[in-house]
C-alpha positions as CSV (number, residue, x, y, z in Angstrom):
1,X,0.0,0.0,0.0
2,X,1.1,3.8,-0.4
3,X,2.0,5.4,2.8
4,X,-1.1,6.9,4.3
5,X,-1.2,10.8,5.3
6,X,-0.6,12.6,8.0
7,X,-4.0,13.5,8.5
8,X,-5.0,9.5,8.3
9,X,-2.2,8.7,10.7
10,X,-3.4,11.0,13.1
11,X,-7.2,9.6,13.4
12,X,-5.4,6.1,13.7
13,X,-3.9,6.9,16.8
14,X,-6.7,8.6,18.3
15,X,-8.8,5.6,17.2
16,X,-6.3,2.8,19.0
17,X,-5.3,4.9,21.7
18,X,-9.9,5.2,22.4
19,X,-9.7,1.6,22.0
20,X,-7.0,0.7,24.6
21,X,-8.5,2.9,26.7
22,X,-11.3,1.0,26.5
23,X,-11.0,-2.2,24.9
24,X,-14.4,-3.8,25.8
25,X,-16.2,-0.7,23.8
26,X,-17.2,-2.5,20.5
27,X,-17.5,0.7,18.4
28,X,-14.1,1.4,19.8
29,X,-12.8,-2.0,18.9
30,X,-14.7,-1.2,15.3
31,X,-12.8,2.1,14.8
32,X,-9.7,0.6,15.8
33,X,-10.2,-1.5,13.0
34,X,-11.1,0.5,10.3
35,X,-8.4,2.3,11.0
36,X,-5.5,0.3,10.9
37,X,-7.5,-1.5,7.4
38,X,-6.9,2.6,6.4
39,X,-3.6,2.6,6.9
40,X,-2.6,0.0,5.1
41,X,-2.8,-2.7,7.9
42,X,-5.1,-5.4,6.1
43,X,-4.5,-8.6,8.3
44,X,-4.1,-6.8,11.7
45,X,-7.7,-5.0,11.4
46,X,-8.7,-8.6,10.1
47,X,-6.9,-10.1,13.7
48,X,-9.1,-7.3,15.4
49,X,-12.3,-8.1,13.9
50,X,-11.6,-11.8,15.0
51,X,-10.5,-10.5,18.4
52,X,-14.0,-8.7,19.0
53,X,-16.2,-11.3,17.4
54,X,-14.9,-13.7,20.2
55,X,-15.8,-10.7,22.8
56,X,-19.4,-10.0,20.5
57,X,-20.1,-12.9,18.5
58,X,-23.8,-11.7,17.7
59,X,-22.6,-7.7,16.3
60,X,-22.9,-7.9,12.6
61,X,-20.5,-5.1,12.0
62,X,-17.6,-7.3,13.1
63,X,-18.3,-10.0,10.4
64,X,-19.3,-7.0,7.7
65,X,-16.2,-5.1,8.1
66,X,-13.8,-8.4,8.5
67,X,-15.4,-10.1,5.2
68,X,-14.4,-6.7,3.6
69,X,-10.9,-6.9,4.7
70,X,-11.4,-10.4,3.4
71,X,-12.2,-8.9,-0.1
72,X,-8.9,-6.8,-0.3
73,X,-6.8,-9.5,0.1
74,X,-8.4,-11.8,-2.0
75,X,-9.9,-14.2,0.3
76,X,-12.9,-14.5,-0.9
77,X,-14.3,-17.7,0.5
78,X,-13.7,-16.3,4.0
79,X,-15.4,-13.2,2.9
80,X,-18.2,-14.9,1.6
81,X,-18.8,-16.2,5.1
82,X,-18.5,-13.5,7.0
83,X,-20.8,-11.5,4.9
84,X,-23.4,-14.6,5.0
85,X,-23.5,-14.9,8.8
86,X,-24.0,-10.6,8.9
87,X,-26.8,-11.3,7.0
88,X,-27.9,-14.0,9.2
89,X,-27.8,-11.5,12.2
90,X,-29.4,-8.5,10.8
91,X,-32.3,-10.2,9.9
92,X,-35.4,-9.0,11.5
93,X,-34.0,-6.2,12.7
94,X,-34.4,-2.3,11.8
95,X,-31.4,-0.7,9.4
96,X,-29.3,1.7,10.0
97,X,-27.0,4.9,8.7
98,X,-23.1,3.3,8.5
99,X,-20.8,6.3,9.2
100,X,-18.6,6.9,7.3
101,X,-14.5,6.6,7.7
102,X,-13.6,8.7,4.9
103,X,-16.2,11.7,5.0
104,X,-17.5,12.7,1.5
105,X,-17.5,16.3,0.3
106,X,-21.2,17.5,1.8
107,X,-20.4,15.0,4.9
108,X,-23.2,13.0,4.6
109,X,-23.0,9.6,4.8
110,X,-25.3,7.7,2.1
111,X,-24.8,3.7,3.0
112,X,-26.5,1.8,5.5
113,X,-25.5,-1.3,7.6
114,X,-27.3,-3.5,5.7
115,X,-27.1,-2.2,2.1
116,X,-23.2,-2.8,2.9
117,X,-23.7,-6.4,4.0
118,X,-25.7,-7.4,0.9
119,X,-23.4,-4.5,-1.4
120,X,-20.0,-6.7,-0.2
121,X,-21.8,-10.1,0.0
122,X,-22.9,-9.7,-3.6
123,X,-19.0,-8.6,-4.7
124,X,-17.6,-11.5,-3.0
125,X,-19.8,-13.4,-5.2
126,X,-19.4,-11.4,-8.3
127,X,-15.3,-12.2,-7.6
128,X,-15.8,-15.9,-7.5
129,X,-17.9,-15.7,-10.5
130,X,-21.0,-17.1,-9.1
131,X,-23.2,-15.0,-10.8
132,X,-26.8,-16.3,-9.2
133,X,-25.7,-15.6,-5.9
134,X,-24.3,-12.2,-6.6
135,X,-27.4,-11.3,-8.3
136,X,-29.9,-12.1,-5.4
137,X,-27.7,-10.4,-2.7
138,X,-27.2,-6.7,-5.0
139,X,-31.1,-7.4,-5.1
140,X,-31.6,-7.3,-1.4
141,X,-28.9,-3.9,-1.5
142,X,-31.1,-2.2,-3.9
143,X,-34.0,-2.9,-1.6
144,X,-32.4,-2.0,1.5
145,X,-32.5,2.0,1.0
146,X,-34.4,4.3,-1.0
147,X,-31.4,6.6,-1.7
148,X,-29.7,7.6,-5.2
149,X,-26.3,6.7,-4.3
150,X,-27.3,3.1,-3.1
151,X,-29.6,2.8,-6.0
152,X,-27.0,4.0,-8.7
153,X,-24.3,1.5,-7.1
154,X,-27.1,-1.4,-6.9
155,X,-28.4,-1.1,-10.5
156,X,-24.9,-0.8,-11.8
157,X,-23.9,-4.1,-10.6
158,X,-27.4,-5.5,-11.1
159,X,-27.3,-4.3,-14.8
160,X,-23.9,-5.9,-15.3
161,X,-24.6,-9.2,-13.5
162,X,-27.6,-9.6,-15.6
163,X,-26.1,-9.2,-19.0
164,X,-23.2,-11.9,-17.9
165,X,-26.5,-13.9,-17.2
166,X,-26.6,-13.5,-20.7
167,X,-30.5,-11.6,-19.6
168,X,-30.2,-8.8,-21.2
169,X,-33.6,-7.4,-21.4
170,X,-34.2,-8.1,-17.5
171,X,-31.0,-6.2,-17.5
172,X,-32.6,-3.0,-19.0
173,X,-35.6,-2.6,-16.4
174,X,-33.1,-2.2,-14.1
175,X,-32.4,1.1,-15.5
176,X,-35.7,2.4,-15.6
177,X,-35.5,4.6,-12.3
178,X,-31.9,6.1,-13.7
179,X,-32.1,9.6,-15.3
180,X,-29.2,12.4,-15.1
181,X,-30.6,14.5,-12.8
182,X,-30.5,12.3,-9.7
183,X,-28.6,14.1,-7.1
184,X,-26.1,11.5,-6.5
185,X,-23.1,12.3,-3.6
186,X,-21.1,10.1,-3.4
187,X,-21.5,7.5,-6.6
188,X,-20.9,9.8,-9.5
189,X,-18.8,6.9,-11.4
190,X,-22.0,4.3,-10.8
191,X,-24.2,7.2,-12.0
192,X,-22.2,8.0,-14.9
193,X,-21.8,4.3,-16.1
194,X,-25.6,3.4,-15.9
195,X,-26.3,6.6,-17.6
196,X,-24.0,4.9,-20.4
197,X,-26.1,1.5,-20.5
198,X,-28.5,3.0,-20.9
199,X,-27.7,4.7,-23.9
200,X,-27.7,8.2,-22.4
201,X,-23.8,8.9,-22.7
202,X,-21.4,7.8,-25.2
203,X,-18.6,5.8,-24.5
204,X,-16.4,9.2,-25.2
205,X,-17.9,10.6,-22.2
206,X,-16.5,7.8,-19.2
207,X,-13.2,8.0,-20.9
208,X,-11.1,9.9,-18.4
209,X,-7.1,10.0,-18.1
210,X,-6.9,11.7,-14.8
211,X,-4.9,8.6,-13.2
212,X,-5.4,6.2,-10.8
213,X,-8.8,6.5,-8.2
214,X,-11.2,4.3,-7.4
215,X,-14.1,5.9,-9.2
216,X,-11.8,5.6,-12.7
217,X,-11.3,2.1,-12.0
218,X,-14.9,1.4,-11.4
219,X,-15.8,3.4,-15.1
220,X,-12.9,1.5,-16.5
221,X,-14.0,-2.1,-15.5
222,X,-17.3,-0.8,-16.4
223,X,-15.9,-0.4,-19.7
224,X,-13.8,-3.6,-20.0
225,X,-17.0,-5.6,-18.7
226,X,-19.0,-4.0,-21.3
227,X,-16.7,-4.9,-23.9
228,X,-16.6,-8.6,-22.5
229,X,-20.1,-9.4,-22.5
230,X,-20.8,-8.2,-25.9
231,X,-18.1,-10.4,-27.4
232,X,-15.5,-8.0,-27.6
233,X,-13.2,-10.1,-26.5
234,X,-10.0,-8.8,-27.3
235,X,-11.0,-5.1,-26.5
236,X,-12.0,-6.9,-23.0
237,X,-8.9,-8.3,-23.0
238,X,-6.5,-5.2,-23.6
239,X,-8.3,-3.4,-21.1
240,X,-8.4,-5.7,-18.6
241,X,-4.4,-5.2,-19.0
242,X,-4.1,-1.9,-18.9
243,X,-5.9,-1.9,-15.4
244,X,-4.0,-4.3,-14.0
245,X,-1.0,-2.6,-14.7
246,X,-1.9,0.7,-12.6
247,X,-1.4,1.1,-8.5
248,X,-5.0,1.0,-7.3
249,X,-4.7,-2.7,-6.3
250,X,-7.5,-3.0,-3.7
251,X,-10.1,-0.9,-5.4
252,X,-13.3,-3.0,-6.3
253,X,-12.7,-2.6,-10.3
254,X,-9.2,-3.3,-10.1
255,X,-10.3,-6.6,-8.0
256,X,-13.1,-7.4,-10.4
257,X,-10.8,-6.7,-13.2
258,X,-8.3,-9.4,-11.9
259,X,-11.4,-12.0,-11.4
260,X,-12.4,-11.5,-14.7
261,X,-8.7,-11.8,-16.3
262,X,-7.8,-15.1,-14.2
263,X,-10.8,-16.7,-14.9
264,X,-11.8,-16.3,-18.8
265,X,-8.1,-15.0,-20.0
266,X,-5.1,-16.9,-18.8
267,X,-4.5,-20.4,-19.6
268,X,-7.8,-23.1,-19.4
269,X,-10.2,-19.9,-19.0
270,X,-13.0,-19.9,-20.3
271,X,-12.7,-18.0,-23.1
């Protein structure tokens, strides 16, 4: 990982040193966590999770922010599980706002508890190629809030599952609700690539050079993936490539990217 900032650093310490002043606070325990995953410090936030879920075995947040620790380094059976049993233990019960680590610009955090549990259950699948599953779970995260930015994130992975499904016009009704003038926050780069299935931008328009970020590796693998499952296979292939060769390793299209490239591009893939 890139050495974090100063101004991460900081909040990491103020975070542990909460937490060992006291360690049986479970959003203590949680910060602590989310922290040290911030800074870099994927299998010691992992170790904490585990650490609290022996303390609070029935919290959900302890199994949804482990399995996402899972995800980054490429665990995804374990993640898998951890997201499952989440799921298992928010059942029945009311949802709630997630805050955020890394604010947004307006401060306002737009994800909830359990849109993240099905959101990184559904990507765990997605990454082990089990298309079915993934499906069902980014279901359940579109159902779980009534915002923009969770419905622009759900529909863009519902739309994309769905056409690797080969379904293309259950695909399409997907994008019914998604129009340019939702006032999106946070999503901007889900936004702007269901605006493009959907016809309403040109491929020109997600093109964007401005180096390596998250949001441009989630247009770019929208834009490999888009290539893929409409038989562009080479197209898919080169730019698979060219984003695996950039630095934003743990980002969800660089991970999805990889998926994709091991499983239907090197040797016995499928295509």
């Amino acid at each position: 990982s890139s050495p974090p900032g100063e101004a991460v650093l900081a909040r990491f310490e103020e975070k542990k040193a909460a937490y060992l002043a006291d360690p049986n606070n479970v959003d203590n325990l949680i910060w602590h966590g989310r922290f040290t995953a911030y800074i870099g410090n994927y299998q010691e936030a992992i170790q904490i999770y585990t650490d609290g879920i022996k303390q609070f075995p029935e919290d959900a947040r302890l199994y949804r922010h482990r399995g996402h620790r899972h995800l980054t380094i490429r665990q995804y059976d374990e993640a898998v599980a951890d997201f499952e049993k989440a799921a298992e233990l928010i059942a029945g019960t009311e949802n709630e706002v997630e805050p955020d680590g890394m604010p947004n610009a307006q401060n306002i955090p737009v994800s909830t508890l359990h849109g993240n549990i099905y959101y990184h259950l559904g990507l765990a699948y997605y990454l082990k190629q089990d298309m079915e599953n993934a499906l069902t779970a980014y279901q359940k995260c579109l159902a779980s809030s009534g915002n923009n930015d969770n419905l622009v994130s759900s529909t863009h992975w519902l739309y994309m599952i769905s056409r690797r499904l080969g379904r293309e016009e259950e695909a399409k009704t997907y994008l019914d609700p998604i129009n340019k003038d939702l006032d999106v926050i946070e999503n901007a780069a889900y936004h702007t690539a269901c605006l493009f299935y959907k016809g309403a931008l040109e491929e020109e328009a997600l093109l964007n050079p401005d180096g390596d970020a998250p949001a441009n590796d989630a247009i770019a693998y929208a834009l490999a993936n888009w290539s893929f499952y409409n038989d562009d296979l080479q197209a898919a292939k080169e730019r698979y490539e060219t984003m695996l060769s950039s630095s934003s390793w743990n980002s969800f299209g660089y991970l999805a990217a990889e998926a994709d490239y091991y499983a239907h591009f090197l040797e016995g893939g499928t295509k």
